[in-house]
C-alpha positions in Angstrom: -91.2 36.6 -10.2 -94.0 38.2 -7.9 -96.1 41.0 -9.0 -94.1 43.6 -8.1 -90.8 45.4 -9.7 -87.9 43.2 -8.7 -85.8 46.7 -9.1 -88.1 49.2 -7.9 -91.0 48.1 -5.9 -93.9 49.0 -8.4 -96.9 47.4 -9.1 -96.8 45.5 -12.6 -99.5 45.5 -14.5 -100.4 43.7 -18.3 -100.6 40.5 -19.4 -97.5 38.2 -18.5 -95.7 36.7 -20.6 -93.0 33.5 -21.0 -90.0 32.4 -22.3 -87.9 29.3 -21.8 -84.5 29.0 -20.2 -82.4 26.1 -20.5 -79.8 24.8 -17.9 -77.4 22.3 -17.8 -75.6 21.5 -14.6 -73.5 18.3 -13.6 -74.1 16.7 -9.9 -71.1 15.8 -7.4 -70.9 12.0 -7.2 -70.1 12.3 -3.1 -69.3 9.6 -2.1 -68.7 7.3 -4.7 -71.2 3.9 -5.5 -70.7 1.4 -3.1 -72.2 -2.4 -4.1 -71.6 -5.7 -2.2 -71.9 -8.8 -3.9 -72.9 -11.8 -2.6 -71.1 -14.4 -4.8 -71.9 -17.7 -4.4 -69.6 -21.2 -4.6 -70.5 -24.5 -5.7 -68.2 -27.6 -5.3 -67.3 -28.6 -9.6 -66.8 -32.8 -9.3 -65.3 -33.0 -12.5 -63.0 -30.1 -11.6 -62.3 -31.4 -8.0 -62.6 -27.4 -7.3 -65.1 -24.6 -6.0 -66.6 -22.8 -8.6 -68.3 -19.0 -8.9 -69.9 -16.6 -11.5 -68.1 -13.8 -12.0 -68.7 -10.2 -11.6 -69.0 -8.5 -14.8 -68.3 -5.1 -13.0 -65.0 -5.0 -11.5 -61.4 -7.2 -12.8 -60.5 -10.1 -10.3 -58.9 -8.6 -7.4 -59.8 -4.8 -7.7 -61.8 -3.0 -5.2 -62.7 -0.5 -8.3 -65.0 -0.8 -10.9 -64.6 -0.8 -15.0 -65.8 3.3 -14.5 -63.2 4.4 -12.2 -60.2 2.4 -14.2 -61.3 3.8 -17.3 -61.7 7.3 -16.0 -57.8 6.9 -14.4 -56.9 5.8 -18.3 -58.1 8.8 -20.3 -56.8 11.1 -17.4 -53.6 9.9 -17.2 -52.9 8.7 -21.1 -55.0 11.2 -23.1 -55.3 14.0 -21.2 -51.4 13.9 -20.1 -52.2 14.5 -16.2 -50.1 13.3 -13.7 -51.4 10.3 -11.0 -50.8 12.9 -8.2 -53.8 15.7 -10.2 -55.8 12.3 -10.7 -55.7 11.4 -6.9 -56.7 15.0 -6.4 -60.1 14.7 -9.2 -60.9 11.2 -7.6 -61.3 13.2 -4.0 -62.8 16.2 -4.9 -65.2 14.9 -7.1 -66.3 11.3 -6.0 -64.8 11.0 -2.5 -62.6 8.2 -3.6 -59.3 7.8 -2.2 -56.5 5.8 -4.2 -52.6 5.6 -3.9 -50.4 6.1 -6.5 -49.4 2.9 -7.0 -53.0 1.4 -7.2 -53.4 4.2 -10.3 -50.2 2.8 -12.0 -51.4 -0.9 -11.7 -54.9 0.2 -12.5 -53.3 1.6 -15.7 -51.2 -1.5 -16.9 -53.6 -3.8 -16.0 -55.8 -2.1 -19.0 -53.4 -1.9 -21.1 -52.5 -5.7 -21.2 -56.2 -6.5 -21.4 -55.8 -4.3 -24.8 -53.1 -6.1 -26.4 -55.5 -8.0 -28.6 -56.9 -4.1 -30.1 -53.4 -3.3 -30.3 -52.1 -6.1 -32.4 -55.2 -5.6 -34.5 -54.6 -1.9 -35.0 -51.1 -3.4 -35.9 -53.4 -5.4 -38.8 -55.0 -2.3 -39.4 -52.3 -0.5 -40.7 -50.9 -2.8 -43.0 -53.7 -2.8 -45.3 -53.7 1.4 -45.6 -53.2 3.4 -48.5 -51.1 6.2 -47.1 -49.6 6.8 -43.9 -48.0 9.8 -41.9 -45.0 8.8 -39.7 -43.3 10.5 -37.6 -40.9 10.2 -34.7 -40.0 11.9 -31.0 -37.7 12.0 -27.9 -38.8 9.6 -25.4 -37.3 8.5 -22.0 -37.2 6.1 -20.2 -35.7 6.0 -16.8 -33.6 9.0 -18.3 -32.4 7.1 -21.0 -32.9 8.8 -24.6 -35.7 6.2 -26.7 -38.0 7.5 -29.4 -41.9 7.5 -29.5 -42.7 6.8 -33.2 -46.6 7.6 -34.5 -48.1 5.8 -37.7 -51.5 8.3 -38.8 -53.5 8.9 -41.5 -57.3 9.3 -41.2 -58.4 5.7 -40.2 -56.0 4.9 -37.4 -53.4 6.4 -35.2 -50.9 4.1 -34.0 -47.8 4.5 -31.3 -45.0 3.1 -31.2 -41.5 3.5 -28.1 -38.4 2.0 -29.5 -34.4 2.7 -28.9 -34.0 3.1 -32.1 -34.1 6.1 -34.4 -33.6 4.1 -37.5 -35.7 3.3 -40.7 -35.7 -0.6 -39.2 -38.8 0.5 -36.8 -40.7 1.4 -39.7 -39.8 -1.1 -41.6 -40.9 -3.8 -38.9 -44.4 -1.8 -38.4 -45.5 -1.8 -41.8 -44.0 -4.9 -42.7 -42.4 -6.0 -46.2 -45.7 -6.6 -48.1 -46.9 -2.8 -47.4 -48.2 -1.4 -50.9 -49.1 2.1 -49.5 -47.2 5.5 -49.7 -45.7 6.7 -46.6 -45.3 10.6 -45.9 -42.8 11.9 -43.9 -40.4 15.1 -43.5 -36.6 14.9 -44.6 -34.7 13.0 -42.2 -32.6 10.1 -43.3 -34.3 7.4 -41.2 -37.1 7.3 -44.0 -35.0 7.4 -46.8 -34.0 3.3 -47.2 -37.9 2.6 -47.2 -38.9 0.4 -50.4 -42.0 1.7 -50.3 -43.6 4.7 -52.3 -42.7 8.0 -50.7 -44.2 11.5 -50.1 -42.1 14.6 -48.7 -43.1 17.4 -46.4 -43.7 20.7 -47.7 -44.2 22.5 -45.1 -40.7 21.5 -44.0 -39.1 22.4 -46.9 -40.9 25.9 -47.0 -40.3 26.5 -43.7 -36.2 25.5 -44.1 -36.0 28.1 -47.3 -38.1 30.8 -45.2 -35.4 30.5 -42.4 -32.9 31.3 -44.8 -34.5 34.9 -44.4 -34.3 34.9 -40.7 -31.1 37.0 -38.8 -30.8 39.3 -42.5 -31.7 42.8 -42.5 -32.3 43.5 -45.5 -32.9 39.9 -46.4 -30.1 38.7 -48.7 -31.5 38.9 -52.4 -30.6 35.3 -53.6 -32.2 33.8 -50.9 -35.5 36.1 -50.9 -35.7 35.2 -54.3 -35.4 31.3 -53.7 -37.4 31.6 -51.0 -40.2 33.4 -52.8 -39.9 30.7 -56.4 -40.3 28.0 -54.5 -43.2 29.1 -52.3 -45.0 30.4 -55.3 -44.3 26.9 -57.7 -45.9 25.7 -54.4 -49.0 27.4 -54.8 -49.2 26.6 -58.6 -48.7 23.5 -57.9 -51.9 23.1 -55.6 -54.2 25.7 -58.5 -53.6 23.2 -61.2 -54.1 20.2 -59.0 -57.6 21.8 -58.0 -58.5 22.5 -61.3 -57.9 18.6 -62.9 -58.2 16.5 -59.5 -61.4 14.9 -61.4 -59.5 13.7 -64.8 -56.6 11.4 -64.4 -55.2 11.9 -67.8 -55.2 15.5 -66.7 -53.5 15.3 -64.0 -50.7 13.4 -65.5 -49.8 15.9 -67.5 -49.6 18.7 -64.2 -47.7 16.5 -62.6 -44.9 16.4 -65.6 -45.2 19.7 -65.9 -44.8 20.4 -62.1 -41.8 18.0 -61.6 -39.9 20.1 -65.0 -40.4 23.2 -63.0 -39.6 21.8 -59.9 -36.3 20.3 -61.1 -35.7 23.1 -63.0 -35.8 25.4 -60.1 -33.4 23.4 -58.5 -30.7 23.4 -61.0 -30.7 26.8 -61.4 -27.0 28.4 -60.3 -27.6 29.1 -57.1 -24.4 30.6 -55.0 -25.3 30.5 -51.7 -24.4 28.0 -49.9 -27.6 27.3 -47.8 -29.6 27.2 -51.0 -27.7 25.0 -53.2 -27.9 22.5 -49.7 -31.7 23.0 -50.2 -31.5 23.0 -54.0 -29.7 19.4 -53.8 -32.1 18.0 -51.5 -35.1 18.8 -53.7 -33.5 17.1 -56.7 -32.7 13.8 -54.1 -36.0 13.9 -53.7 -38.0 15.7 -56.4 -40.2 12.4 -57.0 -41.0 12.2 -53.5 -42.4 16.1 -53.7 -44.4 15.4 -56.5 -46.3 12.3 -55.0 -49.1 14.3 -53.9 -50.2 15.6 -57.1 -50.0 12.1 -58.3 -51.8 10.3 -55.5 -55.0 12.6 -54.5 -54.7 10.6 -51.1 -51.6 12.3 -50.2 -51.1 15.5 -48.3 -49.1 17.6 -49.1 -47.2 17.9 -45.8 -46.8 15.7 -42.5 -48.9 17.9 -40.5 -51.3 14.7 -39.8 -48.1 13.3 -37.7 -47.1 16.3 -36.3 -50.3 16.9 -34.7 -50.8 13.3 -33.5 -47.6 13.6 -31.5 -48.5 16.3 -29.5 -50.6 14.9 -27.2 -47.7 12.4 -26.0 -45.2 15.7 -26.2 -47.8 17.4 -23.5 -47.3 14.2 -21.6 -43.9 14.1 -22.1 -43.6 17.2 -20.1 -45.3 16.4 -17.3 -43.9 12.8 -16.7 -40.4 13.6 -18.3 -40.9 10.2 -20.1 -41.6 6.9 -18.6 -39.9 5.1 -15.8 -39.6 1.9 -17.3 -39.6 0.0 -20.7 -43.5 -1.5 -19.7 -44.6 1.3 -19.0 -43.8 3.7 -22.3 -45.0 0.6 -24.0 -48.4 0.4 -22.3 -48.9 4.3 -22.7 -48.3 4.0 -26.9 -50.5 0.8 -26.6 -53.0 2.8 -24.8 -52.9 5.8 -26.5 -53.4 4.3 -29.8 -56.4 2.5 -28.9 -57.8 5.9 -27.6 -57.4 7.8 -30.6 -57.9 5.4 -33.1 -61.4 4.6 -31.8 -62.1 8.6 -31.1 -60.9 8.2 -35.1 -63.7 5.8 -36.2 -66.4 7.8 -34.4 -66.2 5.4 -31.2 -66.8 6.5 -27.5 -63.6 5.4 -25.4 -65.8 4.8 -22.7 -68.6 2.8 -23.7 -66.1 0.8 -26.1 -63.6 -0.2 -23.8 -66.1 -0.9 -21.0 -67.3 -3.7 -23.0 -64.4 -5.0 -23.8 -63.4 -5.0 -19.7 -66.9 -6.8 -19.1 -66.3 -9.6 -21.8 -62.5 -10.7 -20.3 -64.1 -11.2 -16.7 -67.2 -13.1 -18.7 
């Protein structure tokens, strides 16, 4: 600033004074890096071929580097955008200029190169303790297939199958699984040898839509409606006050499994809430799990969540157009979010695994 007024001309007078400002700004990348490599062949005897180092930048036959592949990835698998918005970002911001088509093949030549991580993620899961799992619409080509996700707070893992039945997780956790598995109601989960936790936050939210439409609410249902939200909340005071002594917590979870059952078999006349009232005592050890296991949620918001970045997808690809495909975006995606899991940059991870397949 000079040494007059910046507002209304006068001389200033005094010592000056200083503070700091701080800025941060990004810089266009216009055009994009250009490098040349001059690669050098030898004749091989033994091999009877020409031989070359390779270039640790770039995959055989792509006139892109590990930067710009990996960039395409997130965009189009994490973020959910379309190739057409990433075309447009590669433009604007780095003067790069790709088709379609060399995004899509970008894409799935990643995600093969990530079939290893996959498998291992595969590995990974196996050995956990407790695991969400949860399942949604998927197409491909138009035709109805389902997008299961395996989470908990270690790994996140995708998987597209035709099939809506218990035999996918079966197959993904495998027959020596010794974890619990959390899910909501629906019958797929039910034929599961393994131990089992129940949604309540399903359940609530089922008995609170018996309110819904009634003005005044209908009595018996208020009244179930209100019991079971409140054992609810008694349920998670006692937890919190013996969480640290096992013998304890035994004895809450005895007592909470009596009031639980007890709620249920009271003579309920509605129709709606004896439905609910049966399907608590079908499944009154699977509501209790969590007090028993202090590594269990209560609900199967942990799957719920991980599915929605593949439902934002979802509705701006309607799906996938082919079987490859959907399988390479859940291969993808669960490498993503897994590593994001364990406190891993995408970027700097999967750039050196890129640079050890072309070693």
């Amino acid at each position: 600033m000079g040494l007059h007024c910046p507002d209304c001309g006068e001389l200033l007078t005094g010592a000056g004074v200083t503070r700091e400002r701080i800025i941060e700004d990004i810089e266009p990348v216009r055009p994009s890096q250009v490098t040349c490599y001059k690669i050098e062949r030898r004749w091989c005897p033994r091999c009877q071929s020409y031989k070359e180092a390779p270039v640790s930048a770039a995959l055989p036959r792509h006139r892109v580097g590990f930067h710009v592949m990996l960039f395409v990835v997130y965009q189009k698998v994490a973020l959910g955008l379309s190739y057409g918005k990433i075309r447009h970002e590669l433009r604007t911001y780095f003067g790069l200029t790709l088709s379609k088509g060399e995004l899509s093949n970008l894409v799935a030549e990643v995600a093969a190169l990530f079939g290893p991580a996959y498998k291992r993620l595969i590995d990974l899961l196996r050995q956990q303790t407790h695991v969400h799992v949860d399942e949604t619409g998927w197409r491909i080509n138009g035709i109805n297939h389902w997008l299961w996700v395996f989470v908990n707070d270690v790994i996140t893992l995708y998987v597209v199958s035709h099939s809506r039945g218990s035999k996918v997780p079966k197959a993904l956790l495998g027959a020596d699984f010794e974890g619990s598995v959390v899910s909501d109601f629906y019958s797929a989960y039910t034929p599961l040898d393994y131990d089992k936790g129940k949604c309540w936050a399903h359940l609530l939210g089922d008995s609170h839509a018996l309110l819904e439409g009634r003005a005044p609410p209908d009595a018996e249902r208020q009244s179930f409606h209100q019991q079971l939200h409140q054992l609810f909340l008694d349920m998670g005071l006692a937890l919190e006050q013996v969480k640290l002594d096992d013998a304890a917590r035994e004895h809450v979870v005895q007592e909470m499994r009596q009031r639980l059952q007890a709620f249920a078999q009271q003579a309920w006349t509605d129709a709606d809430c004896q439905r609910l009232a049966k399907r608590i005592l079908k499944h009154l050890d699977e509501l209790v799990l969590w007090l028993h296991d202090p590594e269990v949620d209560a609900t199967n918001n942990a799957a719920e969540r991980a599915l929605r970045p593949a439902v934002v997808t979802r509705k701006t690809s309607f799906g996938s157009h082919s079987k490859k495909g959907a399988l390479d975006f859940a291969r993808l995606l669960s490498v993503i979010c897994t590593w994001e899991q364990q406190g891993q940059d995408f970027f700097s991870t999967a750039h050196g695994l890129l640079s050890q397949s072309c070693s």
